[in-house]
DOKEVO-723264 format. One record per residue (C-alpha): residue number from 1; x, y, z. Coordinates in Angstrom, 1 decimal, decimal comma. Layout:
SITE_NUM_X_Y_Z
...
END
This chain:
SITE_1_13,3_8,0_54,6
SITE_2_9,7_7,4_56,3
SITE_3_7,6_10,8_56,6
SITE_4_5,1_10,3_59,2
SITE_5_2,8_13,4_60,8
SITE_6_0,7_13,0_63,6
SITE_7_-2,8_13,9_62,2
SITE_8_-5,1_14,1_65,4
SITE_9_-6,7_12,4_68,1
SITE_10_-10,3_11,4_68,5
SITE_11_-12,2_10,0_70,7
SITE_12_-14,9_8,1_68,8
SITE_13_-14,8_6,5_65,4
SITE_14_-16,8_9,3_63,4
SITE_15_-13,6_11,1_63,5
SITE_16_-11,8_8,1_61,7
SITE_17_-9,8_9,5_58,6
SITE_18_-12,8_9,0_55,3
SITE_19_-10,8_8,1_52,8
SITE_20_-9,8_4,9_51,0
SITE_21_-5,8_4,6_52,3
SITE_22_-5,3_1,4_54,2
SITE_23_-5,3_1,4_58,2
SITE_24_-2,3_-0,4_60,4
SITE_25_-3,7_-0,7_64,0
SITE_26_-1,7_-1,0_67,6
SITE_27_-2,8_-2,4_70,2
SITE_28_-1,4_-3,5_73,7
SITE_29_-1,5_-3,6_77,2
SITE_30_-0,9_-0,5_78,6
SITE_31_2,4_0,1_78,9
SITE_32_3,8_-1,7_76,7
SITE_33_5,8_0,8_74,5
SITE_34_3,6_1,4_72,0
SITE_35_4,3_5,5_71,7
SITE_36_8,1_4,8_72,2
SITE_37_7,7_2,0_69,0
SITE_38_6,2_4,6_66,9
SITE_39_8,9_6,9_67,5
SITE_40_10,8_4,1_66,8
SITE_41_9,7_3,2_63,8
SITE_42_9,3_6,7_62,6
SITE_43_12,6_8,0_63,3
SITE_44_10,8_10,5_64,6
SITE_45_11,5_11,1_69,1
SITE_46_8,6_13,2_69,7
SITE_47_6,1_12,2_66,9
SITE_48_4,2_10,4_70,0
SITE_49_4,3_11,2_73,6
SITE_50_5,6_9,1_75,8
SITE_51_4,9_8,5_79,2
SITE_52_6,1_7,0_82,5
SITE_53_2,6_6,3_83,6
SITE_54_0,8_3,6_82,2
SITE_55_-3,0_4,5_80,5
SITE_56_-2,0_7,6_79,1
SITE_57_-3,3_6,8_75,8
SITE_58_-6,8_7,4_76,3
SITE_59_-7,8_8,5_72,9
SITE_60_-7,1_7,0_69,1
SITE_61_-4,4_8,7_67,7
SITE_62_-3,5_8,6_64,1
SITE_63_-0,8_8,9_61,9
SITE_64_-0,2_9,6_58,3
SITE_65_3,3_6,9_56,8
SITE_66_4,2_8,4_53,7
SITE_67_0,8_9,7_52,4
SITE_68_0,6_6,0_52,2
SITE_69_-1,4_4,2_54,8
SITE_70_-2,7_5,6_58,3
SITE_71_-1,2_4,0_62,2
SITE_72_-3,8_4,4_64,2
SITE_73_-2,8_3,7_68,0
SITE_74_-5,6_2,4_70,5
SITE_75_-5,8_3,1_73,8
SITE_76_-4,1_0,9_76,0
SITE_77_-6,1_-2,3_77,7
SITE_78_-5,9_-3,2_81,0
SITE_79_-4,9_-0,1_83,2
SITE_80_-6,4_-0,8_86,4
SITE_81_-6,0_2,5_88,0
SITE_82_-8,9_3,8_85,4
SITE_83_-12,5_4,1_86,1
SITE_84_-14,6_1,0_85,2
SITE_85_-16,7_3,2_83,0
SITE_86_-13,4_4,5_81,3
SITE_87_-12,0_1,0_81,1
SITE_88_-15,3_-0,5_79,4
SITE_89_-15,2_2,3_77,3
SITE_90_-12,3_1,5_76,2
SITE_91_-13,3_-1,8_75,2
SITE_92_-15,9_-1,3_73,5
SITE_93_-14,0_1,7_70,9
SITE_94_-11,7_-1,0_70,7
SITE_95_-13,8_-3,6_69,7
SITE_96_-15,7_-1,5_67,5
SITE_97_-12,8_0,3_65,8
SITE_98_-11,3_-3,7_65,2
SITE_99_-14,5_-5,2_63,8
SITE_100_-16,1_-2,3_61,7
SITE_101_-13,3_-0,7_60,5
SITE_102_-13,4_-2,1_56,8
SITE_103_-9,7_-0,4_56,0
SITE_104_-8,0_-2,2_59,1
SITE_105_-5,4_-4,3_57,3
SITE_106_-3,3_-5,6_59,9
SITE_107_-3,1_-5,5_63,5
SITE_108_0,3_-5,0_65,7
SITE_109_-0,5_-6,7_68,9
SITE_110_2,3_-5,3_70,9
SITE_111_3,0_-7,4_74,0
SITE_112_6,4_-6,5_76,4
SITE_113_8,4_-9,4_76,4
SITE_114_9,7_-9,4_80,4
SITE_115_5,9_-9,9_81,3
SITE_116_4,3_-12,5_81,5
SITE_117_1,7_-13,5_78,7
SITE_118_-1,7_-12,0_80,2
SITE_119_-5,4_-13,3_80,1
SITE_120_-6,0_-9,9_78,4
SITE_121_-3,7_-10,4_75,5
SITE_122_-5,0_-13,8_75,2
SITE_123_-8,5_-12,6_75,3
SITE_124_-7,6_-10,3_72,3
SITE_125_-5,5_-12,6_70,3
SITE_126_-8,9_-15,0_70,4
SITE_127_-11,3_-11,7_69,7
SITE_128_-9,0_-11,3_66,4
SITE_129_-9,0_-14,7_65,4
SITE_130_-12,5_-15,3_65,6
SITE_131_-13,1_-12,0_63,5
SITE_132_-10,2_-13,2_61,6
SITE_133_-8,2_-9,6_61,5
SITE_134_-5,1_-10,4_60,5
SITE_135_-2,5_-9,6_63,1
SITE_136_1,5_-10,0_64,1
SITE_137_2,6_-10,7_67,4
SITE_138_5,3_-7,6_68,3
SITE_139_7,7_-9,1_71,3
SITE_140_8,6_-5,5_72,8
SITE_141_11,2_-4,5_74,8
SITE_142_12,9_-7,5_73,6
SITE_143_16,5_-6,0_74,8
SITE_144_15,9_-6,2_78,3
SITE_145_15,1_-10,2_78,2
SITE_146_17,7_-12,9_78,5
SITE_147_18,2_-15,2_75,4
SITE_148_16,5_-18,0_77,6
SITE_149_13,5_-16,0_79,0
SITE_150_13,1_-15,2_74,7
SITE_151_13,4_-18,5_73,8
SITE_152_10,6_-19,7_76,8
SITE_153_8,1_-16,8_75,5
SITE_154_8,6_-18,1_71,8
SITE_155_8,1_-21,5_72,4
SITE_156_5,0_-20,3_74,9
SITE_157_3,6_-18,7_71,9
SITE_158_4,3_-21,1_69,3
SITE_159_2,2_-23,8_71,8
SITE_160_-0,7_-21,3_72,1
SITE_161_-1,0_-20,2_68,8
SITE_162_1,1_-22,2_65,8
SITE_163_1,9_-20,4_63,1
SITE_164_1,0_-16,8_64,4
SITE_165_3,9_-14,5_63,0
SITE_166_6,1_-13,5_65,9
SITE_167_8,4_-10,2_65,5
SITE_168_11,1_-9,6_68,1
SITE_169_11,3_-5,9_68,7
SITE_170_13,0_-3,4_70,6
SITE_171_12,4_0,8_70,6
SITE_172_15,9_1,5_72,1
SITE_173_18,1_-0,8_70,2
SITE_174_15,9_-0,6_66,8
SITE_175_15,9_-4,1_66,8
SITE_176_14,2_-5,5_63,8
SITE_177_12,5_-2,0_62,6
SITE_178_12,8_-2,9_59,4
SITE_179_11,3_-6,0_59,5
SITE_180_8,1_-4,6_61,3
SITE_181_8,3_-2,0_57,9
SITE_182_8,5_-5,0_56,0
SITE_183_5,5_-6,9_57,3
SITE_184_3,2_-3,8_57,2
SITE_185_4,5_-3,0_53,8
SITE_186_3,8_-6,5_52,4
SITE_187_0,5_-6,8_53,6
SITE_188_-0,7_-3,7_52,1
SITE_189_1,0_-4,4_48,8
SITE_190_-0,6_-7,4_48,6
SITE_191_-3,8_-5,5_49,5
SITE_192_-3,5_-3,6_46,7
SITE_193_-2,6_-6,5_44,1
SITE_194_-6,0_-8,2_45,4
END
């Protein structure tokens, strides 16, 4: 049984939990699920709020997993109905949060699986690689894609980036929860063991 609490919401990193318990970041287009996948993977239906509207994740928000590590979700890139300031704003937390954040263990880079592969995701998959923040690819929404249009996004993926760990994923089904648990688990075990 995962116990997860919602600890608060902040708007700029001095507000970043101080201790020394590993962080698990989300990030994502917006819209792609990422409050309904942390209900998800919670077990939990209103630990996050979910919304219709795209962007409404305009702060960090951070959860405690089982006294054990911290999921901090991002605010969602892209949303074009933002200001410019707002959406550079963004960014830059973003960025900071992923390159100075020295308890950042992994990164979820949710994507949705019926879109198509965006500049922007590829723009952050090459910002992580370059910083070398170890990252996961989390196909979303995976449910509502055909066996075909899966198979043409994997093999997109594989092309772009070999060897980047791919998880298949969906928030309504619970498709492959576990091994999303299983992936954060591992890496911080093997954290710990370093």
């Amino acid at each position: 049984m995962i116990t997860a609490t919602f600890i608060k919401s902040i708007v700029d990193l001095t507000g970043l939990p101080q201790d020394d318990k590993p962080q698990i970041a989300m990030v994502g287009r917006s819209n792609v699920g990422k409050s309904s996948m942390i209900n998800s993977l919670t077990r939990r239906n209103k630990l996050a709020r979910v919304s219709s509207e795209p962007g409404r994740t305009q702060t960090l928000n951070i959860y405690n997993v089982d006294e054990n590590f911290y999921l901090i979700d991002l605010p969602g890139y892209g949303y074009a109905k933002t200001s410019k300031s707002n959406r550079a704003y963004f960014a830059e937390i973003i960025s900071d949060y992923l390159g100075t954040t020295k308890q950042l263990k992994l990164v979820l880079l949710i994507i949705d699986a019926r879109i198509p592969f965006s500049d922007l995701d590829g723009e952050m998959i090459a910002w992580l690689q370059k910083y070398n923040v170890p990252f996961v690819i989390v196909m979303n929404k995976i449910d509502k894609v055909s066996a075909k249009d899966t198979a043409a996004l994997h093999a997109l993926l594989e092309e772009r980036y070999p060897g980047v760990e791919r998880i298949e994923h969906s928030s309504s089904t619970g498709k492959n929860r576990d091994k999303v648990w299983s992936t954060i688990t591992g890496v911080i075990q093997s954290d710990e063991q370093s």
